[in-house]
Residue frames relative to the residue before (quaternion, step in Angstrom):
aa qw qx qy qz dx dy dz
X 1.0000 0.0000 0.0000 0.0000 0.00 0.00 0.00
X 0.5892 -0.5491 0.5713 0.1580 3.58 -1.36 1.30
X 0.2072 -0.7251 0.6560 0.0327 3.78 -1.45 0.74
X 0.1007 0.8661 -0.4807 -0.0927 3.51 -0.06 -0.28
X 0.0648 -0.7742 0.6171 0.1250 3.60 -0.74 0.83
X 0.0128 0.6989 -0.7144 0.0314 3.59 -0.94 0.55
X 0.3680 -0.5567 0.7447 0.0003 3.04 -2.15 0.67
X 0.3015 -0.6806 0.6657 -0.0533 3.67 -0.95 1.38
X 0.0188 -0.6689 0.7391 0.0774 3.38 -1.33 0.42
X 0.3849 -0.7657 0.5144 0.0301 3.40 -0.76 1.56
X 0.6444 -0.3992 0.4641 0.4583 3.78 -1.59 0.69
X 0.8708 0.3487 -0.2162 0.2710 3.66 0.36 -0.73
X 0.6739 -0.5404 0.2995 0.4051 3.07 1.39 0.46
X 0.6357 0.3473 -0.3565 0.5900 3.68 1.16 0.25
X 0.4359 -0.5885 0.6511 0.1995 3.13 -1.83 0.56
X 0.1531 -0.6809 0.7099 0.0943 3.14 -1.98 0.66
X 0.3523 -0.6974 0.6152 0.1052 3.52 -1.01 1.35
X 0.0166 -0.7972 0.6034 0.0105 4.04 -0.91 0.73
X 0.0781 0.5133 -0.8090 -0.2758 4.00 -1.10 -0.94
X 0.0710 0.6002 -0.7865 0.1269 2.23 -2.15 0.65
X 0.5846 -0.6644 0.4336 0.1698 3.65 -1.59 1.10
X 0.7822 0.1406 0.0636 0.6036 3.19 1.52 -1.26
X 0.2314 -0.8245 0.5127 0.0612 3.75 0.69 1.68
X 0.6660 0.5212 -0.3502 0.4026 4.03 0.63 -0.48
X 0.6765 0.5485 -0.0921 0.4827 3.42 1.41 -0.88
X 0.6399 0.4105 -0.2110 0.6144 3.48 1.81 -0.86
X 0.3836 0.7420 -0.2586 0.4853 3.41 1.29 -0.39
X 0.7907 0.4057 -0.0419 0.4566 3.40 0.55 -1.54
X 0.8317 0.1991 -0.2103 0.4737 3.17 0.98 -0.98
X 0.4135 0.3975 -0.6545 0.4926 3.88 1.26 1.01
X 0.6991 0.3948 -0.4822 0.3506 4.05 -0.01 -0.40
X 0.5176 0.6311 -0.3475 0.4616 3.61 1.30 -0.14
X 0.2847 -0.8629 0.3416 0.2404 3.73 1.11 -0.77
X 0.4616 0.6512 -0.4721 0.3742 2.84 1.93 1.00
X 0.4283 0.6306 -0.4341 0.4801 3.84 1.15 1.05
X 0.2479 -0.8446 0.3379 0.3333 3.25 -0.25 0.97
X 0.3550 0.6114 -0.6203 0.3396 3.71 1.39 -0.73
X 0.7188 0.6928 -0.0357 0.0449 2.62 -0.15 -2.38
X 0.7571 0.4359 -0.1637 0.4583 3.29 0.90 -1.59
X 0.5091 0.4533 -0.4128 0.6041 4.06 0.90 0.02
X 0.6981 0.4644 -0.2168 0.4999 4.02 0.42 -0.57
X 0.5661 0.6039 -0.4832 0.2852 3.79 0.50 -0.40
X 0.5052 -0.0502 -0.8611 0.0287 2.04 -2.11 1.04
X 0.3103 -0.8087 0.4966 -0.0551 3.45 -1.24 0.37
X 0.0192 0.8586 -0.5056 0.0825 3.77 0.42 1.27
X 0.4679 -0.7191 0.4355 0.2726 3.22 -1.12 1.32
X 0.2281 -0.7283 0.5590 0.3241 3.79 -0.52 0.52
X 0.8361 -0.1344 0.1681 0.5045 3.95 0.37 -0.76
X 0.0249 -0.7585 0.6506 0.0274 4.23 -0.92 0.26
X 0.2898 0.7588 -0.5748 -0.0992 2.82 -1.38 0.16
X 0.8052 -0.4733 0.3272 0.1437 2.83 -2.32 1.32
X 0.1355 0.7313 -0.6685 0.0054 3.77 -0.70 1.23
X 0.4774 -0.7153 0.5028 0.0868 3.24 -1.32 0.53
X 0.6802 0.4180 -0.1297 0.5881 3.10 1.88 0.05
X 0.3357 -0.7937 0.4401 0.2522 3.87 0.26 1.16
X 0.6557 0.3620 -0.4324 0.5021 4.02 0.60 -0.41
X 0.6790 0.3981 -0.4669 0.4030 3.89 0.25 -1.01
X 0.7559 0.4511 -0.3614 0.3073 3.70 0.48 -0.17
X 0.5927 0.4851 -0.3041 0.5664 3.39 1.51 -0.07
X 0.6488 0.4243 -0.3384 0.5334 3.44 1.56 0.01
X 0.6513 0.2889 -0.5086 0.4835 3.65 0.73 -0.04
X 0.6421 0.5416 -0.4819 0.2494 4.00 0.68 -0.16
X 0.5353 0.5418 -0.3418 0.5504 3.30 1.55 -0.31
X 0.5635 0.6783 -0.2436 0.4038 3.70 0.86 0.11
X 0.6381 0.4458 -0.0732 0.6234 2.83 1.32 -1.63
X 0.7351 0.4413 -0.3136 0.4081 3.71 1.02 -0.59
X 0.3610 0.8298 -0.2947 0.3070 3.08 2.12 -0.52
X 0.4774 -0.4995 0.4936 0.5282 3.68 -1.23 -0.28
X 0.6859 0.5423 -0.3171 0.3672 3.75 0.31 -0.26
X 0.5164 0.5829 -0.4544 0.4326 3.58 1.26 -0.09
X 0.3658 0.8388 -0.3678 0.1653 3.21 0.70 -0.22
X 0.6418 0.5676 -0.0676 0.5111 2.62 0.91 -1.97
X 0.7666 0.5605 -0.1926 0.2471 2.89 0.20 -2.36
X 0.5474 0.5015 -0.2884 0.6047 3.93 1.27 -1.75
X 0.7492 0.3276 -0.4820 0.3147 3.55 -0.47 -1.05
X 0.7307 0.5457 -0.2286 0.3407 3.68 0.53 -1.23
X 0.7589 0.3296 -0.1302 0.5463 3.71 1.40 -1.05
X 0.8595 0.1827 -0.0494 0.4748 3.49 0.92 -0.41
X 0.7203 0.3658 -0.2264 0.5442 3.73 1.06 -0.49
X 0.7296 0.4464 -0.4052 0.3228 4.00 0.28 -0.51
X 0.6452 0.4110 -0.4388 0.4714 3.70 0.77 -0.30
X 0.3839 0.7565 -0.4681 0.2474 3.84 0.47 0.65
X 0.2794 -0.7266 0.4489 0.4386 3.51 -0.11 -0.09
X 0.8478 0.3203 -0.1334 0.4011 3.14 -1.38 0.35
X 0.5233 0.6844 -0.2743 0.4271 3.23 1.38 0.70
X 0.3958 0.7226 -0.5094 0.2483 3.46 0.83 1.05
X 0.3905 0.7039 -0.4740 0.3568 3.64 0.42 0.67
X 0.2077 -0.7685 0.5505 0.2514 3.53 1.08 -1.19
X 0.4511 0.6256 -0.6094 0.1836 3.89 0.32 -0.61
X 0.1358 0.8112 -0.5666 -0.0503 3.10 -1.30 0.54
């Protein structure tokens, strides 16, 4: 079984970090507003995921990303070459 982390960029300009087994299905139900972060913030565009094969290393790099140190990391590896992205919130 597949893991997926993925990163959201919210109506408001912040990002939400998730895992999940089925990313097409979690997808649906944050544009659905049945997420609470999420569902005050919608629409919602996926900035980037990716695909582990191992159920702890992915629940350990999303807790990372949620970490004080993702900071950096998202803006620099996954959030700054966006357009329209001078605010930073994350």
């Amino acid at each position: 079984m597949n893991y997926t982390v993925y990163i959201l960029h919210c109506r408001d300009g912040k990002h939400y970090v998730g895992c999940t087994v089925n990313l097409n299905e979690r997808l649906k139900r944050h544009n659905r507003g049945n997420c609470n972060y999420t569902k005050s913030r919608i629409p919602l565009e996926l900035i980037t995921y990716i695909v582990f094969n191992d159920k702890y290393l992915a629940f350990k790099f999303e807790k990372y990303l949620k970490s004080g140190s993702r900071r950096a990391f998202m803006f620099k590896r996954f959030i700054s070459h966006l357009p329209n992205n001078s605010n930073g919130h994350l």
